[in-house]
FIVOVEX-483823 format. One record per residue (C-alpha): residue number from 1; x, y, z; residue in one letter. Coordinates in Angstrom, 3 decimals. Each point is the difference from the previous one (the first is absolute). Layout:
<atoms>
ATOM  pos        c1        c2        c3  code
ATOM  NUM         X         Y         Z     a
...
</atoms>
This chain:
<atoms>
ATOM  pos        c1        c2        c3  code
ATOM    1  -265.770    85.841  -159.448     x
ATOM    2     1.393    -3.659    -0.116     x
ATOM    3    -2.235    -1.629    -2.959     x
ATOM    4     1.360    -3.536    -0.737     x
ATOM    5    -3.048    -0.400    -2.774     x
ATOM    6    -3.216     0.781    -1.867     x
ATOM    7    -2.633    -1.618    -1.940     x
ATOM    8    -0.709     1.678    -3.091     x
ATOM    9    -3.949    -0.448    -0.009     x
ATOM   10    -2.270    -1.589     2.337     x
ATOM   11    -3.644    -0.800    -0.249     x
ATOM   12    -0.042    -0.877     3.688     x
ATOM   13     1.977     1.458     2.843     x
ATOM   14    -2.130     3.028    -0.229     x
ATOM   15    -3.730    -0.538     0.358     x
ATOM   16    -1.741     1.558    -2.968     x
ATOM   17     3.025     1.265    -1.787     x
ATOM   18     2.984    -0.751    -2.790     x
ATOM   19     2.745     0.452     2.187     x
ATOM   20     4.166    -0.063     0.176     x
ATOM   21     1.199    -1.490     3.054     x
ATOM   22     3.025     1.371     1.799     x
ATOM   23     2.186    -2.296     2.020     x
ATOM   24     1.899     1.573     2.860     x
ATOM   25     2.627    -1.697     1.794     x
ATOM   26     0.417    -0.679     3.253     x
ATOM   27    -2.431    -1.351     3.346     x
ATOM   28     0.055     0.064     3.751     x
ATOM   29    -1.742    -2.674     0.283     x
ATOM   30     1.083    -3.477    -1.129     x
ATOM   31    -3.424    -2.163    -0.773     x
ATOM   32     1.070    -3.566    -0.855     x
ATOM   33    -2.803    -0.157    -2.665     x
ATOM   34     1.485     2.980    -1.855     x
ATOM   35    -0.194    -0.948    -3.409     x
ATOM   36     2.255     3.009    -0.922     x
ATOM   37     3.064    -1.494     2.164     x
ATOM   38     2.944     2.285    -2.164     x
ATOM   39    -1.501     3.827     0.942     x
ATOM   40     0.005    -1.047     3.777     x
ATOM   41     3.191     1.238     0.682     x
ATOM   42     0.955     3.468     0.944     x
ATOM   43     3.392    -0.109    -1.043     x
ATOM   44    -0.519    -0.851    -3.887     x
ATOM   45     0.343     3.002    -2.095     x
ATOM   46    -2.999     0.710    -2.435     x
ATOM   47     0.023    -0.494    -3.581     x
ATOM   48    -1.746     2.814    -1.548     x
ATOM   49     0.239     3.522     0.352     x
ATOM   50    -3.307     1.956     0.850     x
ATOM   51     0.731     1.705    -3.554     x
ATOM   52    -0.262    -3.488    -1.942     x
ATOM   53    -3.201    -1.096     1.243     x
ATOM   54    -1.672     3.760    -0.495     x
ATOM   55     1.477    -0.610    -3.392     x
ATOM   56    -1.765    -3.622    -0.479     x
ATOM   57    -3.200     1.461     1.304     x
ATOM   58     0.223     2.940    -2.703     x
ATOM   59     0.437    -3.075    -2.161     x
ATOM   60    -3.350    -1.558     0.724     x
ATOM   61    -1.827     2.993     1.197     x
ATOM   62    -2.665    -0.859    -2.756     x
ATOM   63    -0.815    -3.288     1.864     x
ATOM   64     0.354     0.400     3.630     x
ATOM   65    -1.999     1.854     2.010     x
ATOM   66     1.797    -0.384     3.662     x
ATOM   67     3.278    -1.366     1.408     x
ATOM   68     0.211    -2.628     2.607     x
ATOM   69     2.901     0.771     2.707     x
ATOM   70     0.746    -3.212     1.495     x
ATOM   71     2.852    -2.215     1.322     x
ATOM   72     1.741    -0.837     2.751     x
ATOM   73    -1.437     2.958     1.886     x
ATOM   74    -0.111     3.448    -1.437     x
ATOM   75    -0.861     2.233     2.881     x
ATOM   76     3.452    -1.154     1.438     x
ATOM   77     1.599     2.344    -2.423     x
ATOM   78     0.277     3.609     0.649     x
ATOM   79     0.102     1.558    -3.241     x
ATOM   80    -3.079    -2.177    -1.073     x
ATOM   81    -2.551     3.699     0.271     x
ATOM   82     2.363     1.484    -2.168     x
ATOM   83    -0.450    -2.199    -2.346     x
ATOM   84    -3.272    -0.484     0.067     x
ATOM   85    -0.518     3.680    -0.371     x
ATOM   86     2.075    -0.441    -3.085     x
ATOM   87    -2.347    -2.767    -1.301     x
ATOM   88    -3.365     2.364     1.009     x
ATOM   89     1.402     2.755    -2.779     x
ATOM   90    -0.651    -2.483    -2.257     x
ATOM   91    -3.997    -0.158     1.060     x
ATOM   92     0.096    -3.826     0.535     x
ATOM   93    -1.792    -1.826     2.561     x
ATOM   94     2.164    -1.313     2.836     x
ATOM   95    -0.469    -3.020     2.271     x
ATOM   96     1.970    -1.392     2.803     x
ATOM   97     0.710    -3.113     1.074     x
ATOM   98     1.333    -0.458     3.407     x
ATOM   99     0.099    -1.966     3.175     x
ATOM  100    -0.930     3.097     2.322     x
ATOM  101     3.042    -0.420     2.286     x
ATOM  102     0.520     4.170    -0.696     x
ATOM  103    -2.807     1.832     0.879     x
ATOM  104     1.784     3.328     0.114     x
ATOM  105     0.889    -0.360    -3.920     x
ATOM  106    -3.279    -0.757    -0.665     x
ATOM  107    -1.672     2.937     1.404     x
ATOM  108     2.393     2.310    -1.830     x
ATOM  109    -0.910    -1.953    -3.175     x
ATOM  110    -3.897     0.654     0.865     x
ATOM  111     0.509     3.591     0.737     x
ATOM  112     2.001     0.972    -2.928     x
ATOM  113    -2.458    -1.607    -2.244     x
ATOM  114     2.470    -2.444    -1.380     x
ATOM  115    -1.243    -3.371    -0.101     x
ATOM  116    -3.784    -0.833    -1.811     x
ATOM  117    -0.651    -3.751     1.677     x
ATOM  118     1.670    -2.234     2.877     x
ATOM  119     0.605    -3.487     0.255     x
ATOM  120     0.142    -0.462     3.417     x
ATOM  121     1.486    -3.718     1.035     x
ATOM  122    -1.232    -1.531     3.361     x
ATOM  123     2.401    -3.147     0.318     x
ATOM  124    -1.761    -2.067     2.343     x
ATOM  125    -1.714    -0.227     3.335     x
ATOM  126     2.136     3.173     2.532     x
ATOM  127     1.151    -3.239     1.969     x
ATOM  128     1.866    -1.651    -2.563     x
ATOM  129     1.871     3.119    -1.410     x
ATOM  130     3.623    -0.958     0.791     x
ATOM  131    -0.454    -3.205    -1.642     x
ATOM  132    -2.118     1.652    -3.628     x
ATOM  133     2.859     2.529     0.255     x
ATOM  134     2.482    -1.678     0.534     x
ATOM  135     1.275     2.178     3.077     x
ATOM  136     0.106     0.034     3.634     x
ATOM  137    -2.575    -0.127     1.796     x
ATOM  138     0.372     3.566     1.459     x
ATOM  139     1.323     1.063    -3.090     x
ATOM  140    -3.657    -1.172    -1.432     x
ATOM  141    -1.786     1.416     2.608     x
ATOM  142     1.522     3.727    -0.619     x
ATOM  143    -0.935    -0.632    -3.692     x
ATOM  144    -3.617    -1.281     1.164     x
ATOM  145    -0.723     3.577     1.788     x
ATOM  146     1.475     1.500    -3.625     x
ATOM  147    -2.574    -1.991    -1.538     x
ATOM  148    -3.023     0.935     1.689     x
ATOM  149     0.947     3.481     0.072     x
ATOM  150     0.439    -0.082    -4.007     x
ATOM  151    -3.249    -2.029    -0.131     x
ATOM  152    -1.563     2.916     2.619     x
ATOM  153     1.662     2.931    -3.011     x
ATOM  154    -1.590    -1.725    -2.552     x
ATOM  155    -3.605    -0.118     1.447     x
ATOM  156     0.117     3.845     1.021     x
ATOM  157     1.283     0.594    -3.694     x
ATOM  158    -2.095     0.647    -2.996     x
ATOM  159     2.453    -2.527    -1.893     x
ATOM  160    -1.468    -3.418    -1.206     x
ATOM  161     1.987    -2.723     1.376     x
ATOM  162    -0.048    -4.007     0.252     x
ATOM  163     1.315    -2.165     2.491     x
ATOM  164     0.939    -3.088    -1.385     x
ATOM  165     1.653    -3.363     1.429     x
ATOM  166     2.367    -2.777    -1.418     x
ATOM  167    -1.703    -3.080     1.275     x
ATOM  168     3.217    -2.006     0.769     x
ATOM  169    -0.600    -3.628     1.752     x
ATOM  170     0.734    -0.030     3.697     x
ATOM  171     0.779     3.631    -0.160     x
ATOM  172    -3.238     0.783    -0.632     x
ATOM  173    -3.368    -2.218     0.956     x
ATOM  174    -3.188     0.821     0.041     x
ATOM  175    -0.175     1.167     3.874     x
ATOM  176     2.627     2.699    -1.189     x
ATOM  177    -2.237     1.369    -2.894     x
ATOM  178    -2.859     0.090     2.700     x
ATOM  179     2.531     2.400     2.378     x
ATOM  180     0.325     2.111    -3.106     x
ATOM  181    -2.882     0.685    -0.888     x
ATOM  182    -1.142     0.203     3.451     x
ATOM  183     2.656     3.044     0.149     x
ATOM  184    -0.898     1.342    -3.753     x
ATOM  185    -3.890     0.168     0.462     x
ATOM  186    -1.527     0.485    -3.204     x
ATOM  187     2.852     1.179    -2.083     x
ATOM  188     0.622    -1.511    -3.536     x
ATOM  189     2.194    -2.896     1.132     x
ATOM  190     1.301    -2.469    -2.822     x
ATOM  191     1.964    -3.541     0.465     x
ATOM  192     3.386    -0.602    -2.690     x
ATOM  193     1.238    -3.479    -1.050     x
ATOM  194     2.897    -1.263     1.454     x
ATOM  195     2.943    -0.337    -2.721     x
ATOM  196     1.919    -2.635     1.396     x
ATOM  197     2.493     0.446    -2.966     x
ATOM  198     2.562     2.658     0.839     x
ATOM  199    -0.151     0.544     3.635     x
ATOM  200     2.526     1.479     2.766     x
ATOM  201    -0.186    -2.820     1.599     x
ATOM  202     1.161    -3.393    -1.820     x
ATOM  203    -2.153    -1.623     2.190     x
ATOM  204    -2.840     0.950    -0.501     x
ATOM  205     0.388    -0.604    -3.921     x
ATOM  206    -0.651    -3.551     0.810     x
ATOM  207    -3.844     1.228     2.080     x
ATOM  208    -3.050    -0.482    -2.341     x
ATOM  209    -2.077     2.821    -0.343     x
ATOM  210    -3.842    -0.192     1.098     x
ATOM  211    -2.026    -1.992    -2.465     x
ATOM  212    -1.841     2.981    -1.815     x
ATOM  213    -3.377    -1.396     0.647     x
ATOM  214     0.811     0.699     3.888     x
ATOM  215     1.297     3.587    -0.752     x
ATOM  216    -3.200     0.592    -2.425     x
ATOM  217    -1.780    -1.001     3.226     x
ATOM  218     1.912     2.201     2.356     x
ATOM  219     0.082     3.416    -2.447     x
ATOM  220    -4.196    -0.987    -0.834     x
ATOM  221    -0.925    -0.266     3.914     x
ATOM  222     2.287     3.404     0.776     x
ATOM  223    -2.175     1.462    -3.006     x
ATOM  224    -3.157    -0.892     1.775     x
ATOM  225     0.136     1.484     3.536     x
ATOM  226     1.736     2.199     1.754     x
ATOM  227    -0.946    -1.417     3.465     x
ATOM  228     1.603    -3.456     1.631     x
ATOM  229     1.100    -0.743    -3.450     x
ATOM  230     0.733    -3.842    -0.848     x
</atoms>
């Protein structure tokens, strides 16, 4: 496993739980938004052994009650069931975060009983995928078929799961949360702030983020109907 960090203790990346979050390193897709710019590439080598974070969750196994696995994109690495398996030994709650572009990992993870809760992320409207991921446009559209075949796994699994959107300006308006939810149905669907601060692109660390009372609006009207929402 390439892990290029953790956080020791979180009271929020894992609904309902203490957790430790596990960074991994590396993404195939290249968002401009990303607010996690240095584990995008595949090429860096990661920081910490598997062995040194099992260690630090011994450490704090007295306070957390799950481990985030988050990134970049984890399901891009191939040893990433073996570790989880690893991390399942140790009777902790697992949940993944991921951007559903590997469908095939994440029916293995379902199977084997390895991961606990998904954060699925739905980027923006299907037609503007090249430009939230940064990619081609048939590059995007191979990764849009990943996506609603992940989103497809997760609905015929017994596994809670999320889907969740960074509401970036321009990138993503309100017709685009209408198309996802349109495509979601009545899923649990939740809206992010945009962190303009540390972004892949250095352009976009100059775009203001929604004023919060529209997002309020936005995450209270996708709250209150799951038909022809806004």
């Amino acid at each position: 496993m390439k892990i290029s960090g953790y956080l020791g203790f979180s009271l929020i990346d894992y609904p309902g739980k203490t957790s430790l979050v596990v960074f991994t390193q590396g993404c195939n897709f290249r968002c401009p938004f990303c607010h996690n710019p240095e584990l995008v590439s595949t090429r860096k080598k990661g920081t910490y052994s598997e062995e040194f974070i099992i260690e630090e969750i011994e450490r704090r196994r007295k306070l957390i009650q799950g481990v985030v696995i988050t990134g970049g994109e984890p399901t891009i690495q191939e040893d990433l069931p073996s570790f989880l398996f690893k991390l399942k030994r140790k009777r902790l709650s697992i949940k993944l975060d991921t951007n559903g572009s590997n469908p095939k990992m994440l029916i293995e993870l379902i199977k084997g009983k390895l991961i606990d809760y998904v954060a699925l992320d739905f980027k923006t409207s299907l037609k503007k995928y090249f430009i939230a991921t940064g990619l081609s446009e048939k590059d995007a559209q191979k990764h849009v078929k990943n996506l609603l075949e992940s989103l497809k796994i997760l609905k015929e699994s017994s596994t809670p799961f999320e889907v969740r959107t960074t509401v970036v300006p321009k990138i993503v308006e309100e017709n685009d949360l209408i198309n996802i939810r349109e495509i979601i149905g009545d899923l649990p669907y939740f809206l992010q702030d945009f962190r303009p601060e540390k972004t892949l692109s250095y352009k976009l660390r100059e775009e203001k983020p929604y004023p919060k009372e529209i997002l309020a609006k936005w995450n209270e009207e996708i709250k209150s109907s799951i038909r022809g929402y806004f």
